[in-house]
LOTOR-6067 format. One record per residue (C-alpha): residue in three letters; chain; x, y, z. Coordinates in nm, 3 decimals. Layout:
% LOTOR-6067
{atom "ALA","A",{X,Y,Z}}
...
***
This chain:
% LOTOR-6067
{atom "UNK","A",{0.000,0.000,0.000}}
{atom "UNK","A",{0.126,0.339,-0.090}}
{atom "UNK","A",{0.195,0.587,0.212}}
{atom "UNK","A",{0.123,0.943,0.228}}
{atom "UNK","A",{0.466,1.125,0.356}}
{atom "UNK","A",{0.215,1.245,0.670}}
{atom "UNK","A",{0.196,0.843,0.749}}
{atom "UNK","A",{0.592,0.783,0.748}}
{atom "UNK","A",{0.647,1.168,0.898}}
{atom "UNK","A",{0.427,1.091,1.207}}
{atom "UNK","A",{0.462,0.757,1.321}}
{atom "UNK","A",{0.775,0.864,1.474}}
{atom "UNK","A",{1.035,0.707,1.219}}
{atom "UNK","A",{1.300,0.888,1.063}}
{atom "UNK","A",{1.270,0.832,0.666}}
{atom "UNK","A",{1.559,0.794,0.485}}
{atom "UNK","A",{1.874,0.781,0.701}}
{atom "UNK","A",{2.166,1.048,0.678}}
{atom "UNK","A",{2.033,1.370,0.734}}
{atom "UNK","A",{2.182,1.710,0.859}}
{atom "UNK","A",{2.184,1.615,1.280}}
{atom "UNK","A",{2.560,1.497,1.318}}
{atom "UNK","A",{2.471,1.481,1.702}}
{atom "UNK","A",{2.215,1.348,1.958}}
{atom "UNK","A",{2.008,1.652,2.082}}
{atom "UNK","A",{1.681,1.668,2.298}}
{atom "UNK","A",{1.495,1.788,1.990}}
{atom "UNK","A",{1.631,1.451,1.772}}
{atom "UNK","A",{1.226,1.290,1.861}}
{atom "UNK","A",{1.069,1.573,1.680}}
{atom "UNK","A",{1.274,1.576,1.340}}
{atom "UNK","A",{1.215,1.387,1.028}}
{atom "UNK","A",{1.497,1.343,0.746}}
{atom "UNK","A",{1.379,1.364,0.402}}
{atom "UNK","A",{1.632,1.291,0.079}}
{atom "UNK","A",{1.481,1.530,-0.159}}
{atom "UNK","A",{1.710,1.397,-0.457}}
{atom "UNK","A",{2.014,1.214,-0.487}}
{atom "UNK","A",{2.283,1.489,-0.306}}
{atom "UNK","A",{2.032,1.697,-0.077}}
{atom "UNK","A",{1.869,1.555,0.254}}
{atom "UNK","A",{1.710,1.847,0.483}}
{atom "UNK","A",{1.582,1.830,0.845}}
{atom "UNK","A",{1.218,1.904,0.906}}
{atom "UNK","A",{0.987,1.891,1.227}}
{atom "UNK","A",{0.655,1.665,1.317}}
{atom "UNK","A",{0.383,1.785,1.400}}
{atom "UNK","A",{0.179,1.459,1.479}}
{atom "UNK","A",{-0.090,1.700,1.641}}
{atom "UNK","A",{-0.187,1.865,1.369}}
{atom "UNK","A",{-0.335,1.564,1.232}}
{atom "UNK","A",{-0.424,1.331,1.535}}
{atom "UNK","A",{-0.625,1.600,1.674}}
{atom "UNK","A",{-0.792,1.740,1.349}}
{atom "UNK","A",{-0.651,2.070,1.377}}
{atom "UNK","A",{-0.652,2.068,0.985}}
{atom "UNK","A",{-0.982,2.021,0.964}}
{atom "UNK","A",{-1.092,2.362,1.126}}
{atom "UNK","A",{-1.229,2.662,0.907}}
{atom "UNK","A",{-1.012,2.892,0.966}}
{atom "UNK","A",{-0.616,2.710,0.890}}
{atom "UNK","A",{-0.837,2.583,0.572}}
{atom "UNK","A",{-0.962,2.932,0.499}}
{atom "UNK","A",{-0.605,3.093,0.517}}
{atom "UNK","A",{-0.479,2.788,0.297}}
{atom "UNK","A",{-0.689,2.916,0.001}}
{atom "UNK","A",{-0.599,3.302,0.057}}
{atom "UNK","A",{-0.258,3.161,0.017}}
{atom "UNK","A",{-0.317,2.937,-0.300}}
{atom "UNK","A",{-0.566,3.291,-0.461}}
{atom "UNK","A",{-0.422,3.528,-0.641}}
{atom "UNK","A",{-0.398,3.904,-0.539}}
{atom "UNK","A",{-0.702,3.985,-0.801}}
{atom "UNK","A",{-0.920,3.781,-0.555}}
{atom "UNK","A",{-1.167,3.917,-0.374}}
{atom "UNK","A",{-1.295,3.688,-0.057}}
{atom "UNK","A",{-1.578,3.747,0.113}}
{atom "UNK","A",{-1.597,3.599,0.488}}
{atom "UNK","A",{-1.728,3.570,0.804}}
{atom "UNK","A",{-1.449,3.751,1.018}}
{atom "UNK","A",{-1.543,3.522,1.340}}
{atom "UNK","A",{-1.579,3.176,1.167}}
{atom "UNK","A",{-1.419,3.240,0.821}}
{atom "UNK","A",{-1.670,3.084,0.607}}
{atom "UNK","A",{-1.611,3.195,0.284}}
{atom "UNK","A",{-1.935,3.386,0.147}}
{atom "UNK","A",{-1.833,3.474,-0.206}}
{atom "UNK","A",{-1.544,3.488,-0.419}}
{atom "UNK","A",{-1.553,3.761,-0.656}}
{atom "UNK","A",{-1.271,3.984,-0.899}}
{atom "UNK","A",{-1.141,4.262,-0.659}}
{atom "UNK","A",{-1.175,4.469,-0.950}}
{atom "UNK","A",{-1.546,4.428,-0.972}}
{atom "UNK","A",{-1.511,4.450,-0.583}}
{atom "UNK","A",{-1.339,4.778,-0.627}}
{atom "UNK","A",{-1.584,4.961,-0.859}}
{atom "UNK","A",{-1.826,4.983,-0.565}}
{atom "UNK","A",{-1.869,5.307,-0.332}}
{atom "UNK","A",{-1.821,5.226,0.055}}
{atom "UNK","A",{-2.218,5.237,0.044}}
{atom "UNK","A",{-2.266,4.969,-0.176}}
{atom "UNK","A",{-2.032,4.761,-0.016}}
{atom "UNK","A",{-2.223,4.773,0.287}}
{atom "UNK","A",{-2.531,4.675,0.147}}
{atom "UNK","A",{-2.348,4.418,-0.010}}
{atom "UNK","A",{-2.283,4.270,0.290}}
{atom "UNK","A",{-2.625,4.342,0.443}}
{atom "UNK","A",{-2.720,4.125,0.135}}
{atom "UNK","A",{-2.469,3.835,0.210}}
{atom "UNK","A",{-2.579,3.860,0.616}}
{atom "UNK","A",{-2.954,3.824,0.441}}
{atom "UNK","A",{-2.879,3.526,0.220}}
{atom "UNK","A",{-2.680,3.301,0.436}}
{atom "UNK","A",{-2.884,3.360,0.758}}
{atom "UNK","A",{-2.603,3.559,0.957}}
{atom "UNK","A",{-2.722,3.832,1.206}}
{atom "UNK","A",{-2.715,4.159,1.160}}
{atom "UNK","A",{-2.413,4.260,1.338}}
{atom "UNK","A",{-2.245,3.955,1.190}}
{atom "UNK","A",{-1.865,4.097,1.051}}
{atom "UNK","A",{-1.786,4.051,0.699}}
{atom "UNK","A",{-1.433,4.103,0.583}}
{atom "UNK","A",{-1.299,4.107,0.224}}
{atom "UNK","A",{-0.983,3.959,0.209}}
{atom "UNK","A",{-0.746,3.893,-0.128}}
{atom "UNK","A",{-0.576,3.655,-0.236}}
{atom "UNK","A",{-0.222,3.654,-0.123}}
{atom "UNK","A",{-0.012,3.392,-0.350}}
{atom "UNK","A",{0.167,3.637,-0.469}}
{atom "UNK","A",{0.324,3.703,-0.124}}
{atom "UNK","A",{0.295,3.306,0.026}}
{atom "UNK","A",{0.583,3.167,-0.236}}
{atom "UNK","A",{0.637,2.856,-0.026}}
{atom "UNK","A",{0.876,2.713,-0.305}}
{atom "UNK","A",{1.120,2.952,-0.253}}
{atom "UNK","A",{1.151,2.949,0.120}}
{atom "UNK","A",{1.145,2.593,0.121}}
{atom "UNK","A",{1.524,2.541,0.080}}
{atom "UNK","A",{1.582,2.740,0.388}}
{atom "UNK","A",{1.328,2.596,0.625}}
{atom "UNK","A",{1.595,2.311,0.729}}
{atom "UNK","A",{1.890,2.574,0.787}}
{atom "UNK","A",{1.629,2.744,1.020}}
{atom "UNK","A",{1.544,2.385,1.207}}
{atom "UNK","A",{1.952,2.334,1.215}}
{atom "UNK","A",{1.985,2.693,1.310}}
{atom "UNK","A",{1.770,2.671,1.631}}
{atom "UNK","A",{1.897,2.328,1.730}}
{atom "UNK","A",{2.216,2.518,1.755}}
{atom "UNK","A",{2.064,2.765,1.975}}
{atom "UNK","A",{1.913,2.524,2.219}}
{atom "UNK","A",{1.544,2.629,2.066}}
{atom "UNK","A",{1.266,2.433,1.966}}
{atom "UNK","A",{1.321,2.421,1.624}}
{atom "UNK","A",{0.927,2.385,1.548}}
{atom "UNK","A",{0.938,2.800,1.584}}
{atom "UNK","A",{1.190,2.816,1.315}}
{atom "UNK","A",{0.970,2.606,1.055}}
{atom "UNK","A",{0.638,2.774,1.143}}
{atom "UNK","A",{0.793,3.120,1.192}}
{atom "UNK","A",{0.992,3.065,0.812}}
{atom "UNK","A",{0.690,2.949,0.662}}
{atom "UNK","A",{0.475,3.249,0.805}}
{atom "UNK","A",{0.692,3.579,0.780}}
{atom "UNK","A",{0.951,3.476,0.504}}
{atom "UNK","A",{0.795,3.258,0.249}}
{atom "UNK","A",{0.996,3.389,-0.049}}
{atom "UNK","A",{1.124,3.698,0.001}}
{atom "UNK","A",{1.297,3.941,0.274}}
{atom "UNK","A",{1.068,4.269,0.403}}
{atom "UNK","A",{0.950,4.504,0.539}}
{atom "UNK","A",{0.632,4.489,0.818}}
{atom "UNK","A",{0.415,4.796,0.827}}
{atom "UNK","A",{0.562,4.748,1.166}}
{atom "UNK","A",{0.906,4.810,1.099}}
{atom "UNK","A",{1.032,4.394,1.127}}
{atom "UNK","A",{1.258,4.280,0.882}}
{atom "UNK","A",{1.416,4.025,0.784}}
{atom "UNK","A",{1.372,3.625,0.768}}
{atom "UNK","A",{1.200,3.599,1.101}}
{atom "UNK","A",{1.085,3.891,1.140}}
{atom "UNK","A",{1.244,4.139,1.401}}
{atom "UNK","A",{1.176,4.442,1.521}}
{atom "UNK","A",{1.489,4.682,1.578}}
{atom "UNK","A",{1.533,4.679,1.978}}
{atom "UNK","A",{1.438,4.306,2.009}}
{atom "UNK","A",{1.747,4.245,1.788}}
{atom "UNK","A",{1.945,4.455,1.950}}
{atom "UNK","A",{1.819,4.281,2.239}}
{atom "UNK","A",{1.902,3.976,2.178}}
{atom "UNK","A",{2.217,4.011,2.025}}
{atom "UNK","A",{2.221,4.155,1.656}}
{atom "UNK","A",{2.380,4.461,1.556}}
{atom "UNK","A",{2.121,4.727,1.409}}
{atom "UNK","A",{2.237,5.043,1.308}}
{atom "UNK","A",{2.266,5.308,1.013}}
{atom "UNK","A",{2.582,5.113,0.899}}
{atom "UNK","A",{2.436,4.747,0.964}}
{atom "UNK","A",{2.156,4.574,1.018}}
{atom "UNK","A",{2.196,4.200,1.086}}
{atom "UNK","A",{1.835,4.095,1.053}}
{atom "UNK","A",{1.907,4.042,0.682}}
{atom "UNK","A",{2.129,3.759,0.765}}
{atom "UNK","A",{2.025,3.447,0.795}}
{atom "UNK","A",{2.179,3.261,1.081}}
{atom "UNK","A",{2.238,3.568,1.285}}
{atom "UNK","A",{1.853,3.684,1.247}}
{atom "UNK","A",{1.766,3.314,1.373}}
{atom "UNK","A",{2.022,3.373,1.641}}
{atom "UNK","A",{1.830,3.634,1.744}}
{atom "UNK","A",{1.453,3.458,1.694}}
{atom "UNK","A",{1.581,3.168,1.892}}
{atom "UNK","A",{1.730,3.367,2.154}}
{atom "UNK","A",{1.379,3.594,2.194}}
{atom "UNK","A",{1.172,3.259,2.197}}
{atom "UNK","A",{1.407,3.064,2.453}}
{atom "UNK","A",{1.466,3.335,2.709}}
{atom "UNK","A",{1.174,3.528,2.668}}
{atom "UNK","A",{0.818,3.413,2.470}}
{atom "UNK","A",{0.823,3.053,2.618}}
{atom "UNK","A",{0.906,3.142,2.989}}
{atom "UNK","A",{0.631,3.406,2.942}}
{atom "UNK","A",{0.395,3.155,2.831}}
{atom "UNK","A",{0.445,2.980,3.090}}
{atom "UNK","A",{0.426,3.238,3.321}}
{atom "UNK","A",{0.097,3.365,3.175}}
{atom "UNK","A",{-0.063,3.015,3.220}}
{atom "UNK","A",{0.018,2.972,3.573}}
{atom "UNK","A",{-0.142,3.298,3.669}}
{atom "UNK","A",{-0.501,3.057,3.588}}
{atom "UNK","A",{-0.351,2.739,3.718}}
{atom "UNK","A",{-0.222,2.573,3.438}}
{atom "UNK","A",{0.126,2.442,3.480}}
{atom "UNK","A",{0.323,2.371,3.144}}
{atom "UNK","A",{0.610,2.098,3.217}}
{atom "UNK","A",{0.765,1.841,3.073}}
{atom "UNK","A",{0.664,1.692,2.703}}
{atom "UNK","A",{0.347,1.993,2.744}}
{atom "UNK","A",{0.582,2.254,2.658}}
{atom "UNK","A",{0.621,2.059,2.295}}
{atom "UNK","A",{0.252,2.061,2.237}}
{atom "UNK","A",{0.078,2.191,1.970}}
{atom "UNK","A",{-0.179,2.442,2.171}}
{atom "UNK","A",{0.165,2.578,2.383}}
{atom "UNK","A",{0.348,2.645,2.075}}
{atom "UNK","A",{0.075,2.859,1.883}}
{atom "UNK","A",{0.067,3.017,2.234}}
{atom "UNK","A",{0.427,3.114,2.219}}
{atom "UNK","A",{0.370,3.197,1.834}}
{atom "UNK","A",{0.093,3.490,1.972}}
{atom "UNK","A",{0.367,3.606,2.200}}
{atom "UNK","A",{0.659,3.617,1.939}}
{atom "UNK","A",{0.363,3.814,1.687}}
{atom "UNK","A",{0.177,4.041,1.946}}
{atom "UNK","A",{0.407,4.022,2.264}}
{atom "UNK","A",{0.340,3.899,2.606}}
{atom "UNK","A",{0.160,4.206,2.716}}
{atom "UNK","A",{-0.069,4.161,2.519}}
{atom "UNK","A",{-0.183,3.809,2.534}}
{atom "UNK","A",{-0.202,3.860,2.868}}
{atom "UNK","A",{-0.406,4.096,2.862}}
{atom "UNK","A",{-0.645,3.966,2.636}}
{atom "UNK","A",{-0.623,3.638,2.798}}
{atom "UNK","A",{-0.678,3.795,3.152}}
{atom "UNK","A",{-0.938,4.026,3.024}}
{atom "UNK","A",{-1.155,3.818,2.762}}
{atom "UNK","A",{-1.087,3.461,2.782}}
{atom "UNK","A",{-1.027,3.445,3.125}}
{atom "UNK","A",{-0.889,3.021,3.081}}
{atom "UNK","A",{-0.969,2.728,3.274}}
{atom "UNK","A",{-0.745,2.502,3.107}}
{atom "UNK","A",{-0.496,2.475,2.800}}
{atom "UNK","A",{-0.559,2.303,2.429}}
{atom "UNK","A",{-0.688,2.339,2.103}}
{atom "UNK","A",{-0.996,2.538,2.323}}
{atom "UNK","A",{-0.764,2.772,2.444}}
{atom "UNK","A",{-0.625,2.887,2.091}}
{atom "UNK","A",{-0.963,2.860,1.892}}
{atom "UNK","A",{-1.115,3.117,2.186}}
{atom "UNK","A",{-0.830,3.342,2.156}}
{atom "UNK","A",{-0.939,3.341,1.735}}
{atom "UNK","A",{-1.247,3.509,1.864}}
{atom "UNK","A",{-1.095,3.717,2.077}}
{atom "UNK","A",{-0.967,4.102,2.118}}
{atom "UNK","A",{-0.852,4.339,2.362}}
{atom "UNK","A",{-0.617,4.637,2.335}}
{atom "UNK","A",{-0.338,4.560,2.153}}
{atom "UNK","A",{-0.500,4.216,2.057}}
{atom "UNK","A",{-0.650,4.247,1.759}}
{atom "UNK","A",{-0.763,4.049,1.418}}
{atom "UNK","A",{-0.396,4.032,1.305}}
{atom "UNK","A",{-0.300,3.916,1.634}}
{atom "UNK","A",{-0.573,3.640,1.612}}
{atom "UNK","A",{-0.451,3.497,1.299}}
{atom "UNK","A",{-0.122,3.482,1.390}}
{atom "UNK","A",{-0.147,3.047,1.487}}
{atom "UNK","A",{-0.403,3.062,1.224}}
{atom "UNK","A",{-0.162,3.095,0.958}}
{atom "UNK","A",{0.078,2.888,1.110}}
{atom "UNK","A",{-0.139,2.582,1.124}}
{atom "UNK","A",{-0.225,2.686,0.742}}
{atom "UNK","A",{0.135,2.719,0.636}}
{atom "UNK","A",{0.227,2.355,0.860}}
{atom "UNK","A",{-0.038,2.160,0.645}}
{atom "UNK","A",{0.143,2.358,0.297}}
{atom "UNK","A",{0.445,2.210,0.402}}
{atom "UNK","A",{0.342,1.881,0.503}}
{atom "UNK","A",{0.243,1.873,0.108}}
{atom "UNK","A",{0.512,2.049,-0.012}}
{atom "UNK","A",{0.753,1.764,0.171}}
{atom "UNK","A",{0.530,1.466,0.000}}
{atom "UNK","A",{0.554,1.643,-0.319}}
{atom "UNK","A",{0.888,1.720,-0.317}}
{atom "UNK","A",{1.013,1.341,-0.199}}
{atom "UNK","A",{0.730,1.123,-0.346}}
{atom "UNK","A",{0.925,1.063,-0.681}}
{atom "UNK","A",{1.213,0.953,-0.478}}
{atom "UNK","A",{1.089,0.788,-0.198}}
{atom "UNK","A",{1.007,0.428,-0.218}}
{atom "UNK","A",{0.685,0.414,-0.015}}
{atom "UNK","A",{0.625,0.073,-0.098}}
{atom "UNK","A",{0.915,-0.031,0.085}}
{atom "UNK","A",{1.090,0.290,0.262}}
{atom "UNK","A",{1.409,0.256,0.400}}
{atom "UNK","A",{1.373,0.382,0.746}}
{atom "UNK","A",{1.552,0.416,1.092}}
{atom "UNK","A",{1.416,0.399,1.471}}
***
């Protein structure tokens, strides 16, 4: 029987042996080797969560999977709170309407589908021009290696990659730059040089230097911090889990402040898992807002684009028939 990559990737095996780890490290459970052709094998990390507990089937990772696969002339109209996609329509005929219309528009679409009155609906394009997973793809194992070098979790380097760099190096609105995205005083905080003469976020190893640094010493003690305040402890194997991490991933995009304020103020938790992140997607306060909530959103989107990306990139290699494999 054929396997999908997902199978081999998450039953804990390492496919294909080699790899890029020369050395036993604590992350060496969560990695997966994959020989893309003859001369390159590259270092990813499972996510066995993702799929065991159907995180891939919620709207809104599905929703921001097809913003990512539109093109910027698409115009997608949605339910802000559960992203169910309304209508897909040109932006240019989009465009050609006065704010009024629009409105009515949308007073037509809460009409038609049976939404209340006060329901939100946003228009959001397509975005394939800027989600160009093929070309960040090569790097995505340097990151993995990268943070394994820094004593990180390299799961932030994959997600973080696929998120904020997928193809080319920019600017935020926000000022961040670079492949993972820094701001200028939390590189300079955590060890890059940023001046009028340099800026090291544009580098590579030294911008993951400083990602890895920010998540280790800062975002995942914070987490953890944060949940204790409502009696949650997060210990042991829990800190690897797939609610903590898009925890941590709000705290690298919107700070801790401000999770814990809007967790604090709003959802006010009794407990941690997929509940947890899927009430903070409904959830604002202060500093908190939509782009805040789809932070994990688009990381769980990206995660299942790469899970593809990896079967589609080894499957006419790979012997799945028979793969050679290693405990």
């Amino acid at each position: 029987m054929r396997l999908k990559l997902r199978e081999i990737l998450f039953l804990g095996v390492m496919a294909i042996s080699a790899g890029t780890q020369a050395q036993t490290t604590k992350f060496d459970r969560h990695l997966i080797d994959v020989r893309i052709n003859d001369s390159t094998d590259l270092t990813f990390v499972k996510t066995p969560e993702l799929f065991d507990y159907q995180w891939d089937t919620l709207a809104q990772p599905n929703f921001w999977q097809f913003v990512m696969s539109s093109t910027p002339e698409t115009s997608i109209l949605n339910v802000k709170e559960t992203r169910e996609i309304l209508e897909i329509q040109s932006l240019e005929e989009w465009n050609k309407q006065t704010d009024k219309e629009k409105e009515a528009y949308r007073d037509t679409l809460r009409k038609r589908h049976g939404l209340a009155a006060d329901a939100r609906i946003f228009m959001t394009t397509g975005k394939n021009n800027f989600y160009q997973f093929e070309k960040v793809f090569p790097s995505i194992s340097r990151g993995v290696e990268q943070f394994i070098l820094n004593d990180t979790d390299p799961w932030y380097a994959q997600a973080i990659l696929m998120i904020e760099s997928p193809g080319r190096i920019a600017y935020s609105n926000a000022g961040a730059y670079g492949p993972f995205q820094l701001m200028k005083s939390v590189a300079r905080n955590h060890g890059l040089r940023v001046d009028k003469y340099v800026d090291e976020r544009k580098d590579f190893d030294k911008s993951a230097y400083g990602s890895s640094h920010l998540i280790r010493t800062a975002c995942i003690p914070e987490g953890k911090r944060i949940m204790r305040k409502f009696g949650v402890n997060v210990e042991g194997d829990e800190e690897y889990s797939l609610w903590f991490r898009l925890l941590v991933l709000h705290i690298y995009h919107a700070g801790a402040g401000n999770v814990n304020n809007v967790l604090t103020n709003v959802v006010k938790p009794k407990e941690g898992g997929k509940g947890l992140i899927t009430t903070i997607w409904q959830s604002e306060y202060g500093g908190f807002g939509n782009a805040s909530q789809n932070y994990s959103q688009l990381a769980l989107a990206a995660l299942i684009v790469l899970d593809d990306l990896i079967y589609s990139k080894c499957v006419e290699i790979c012997d799945y028939e028979n793969p050679e494999i290693i405990n």
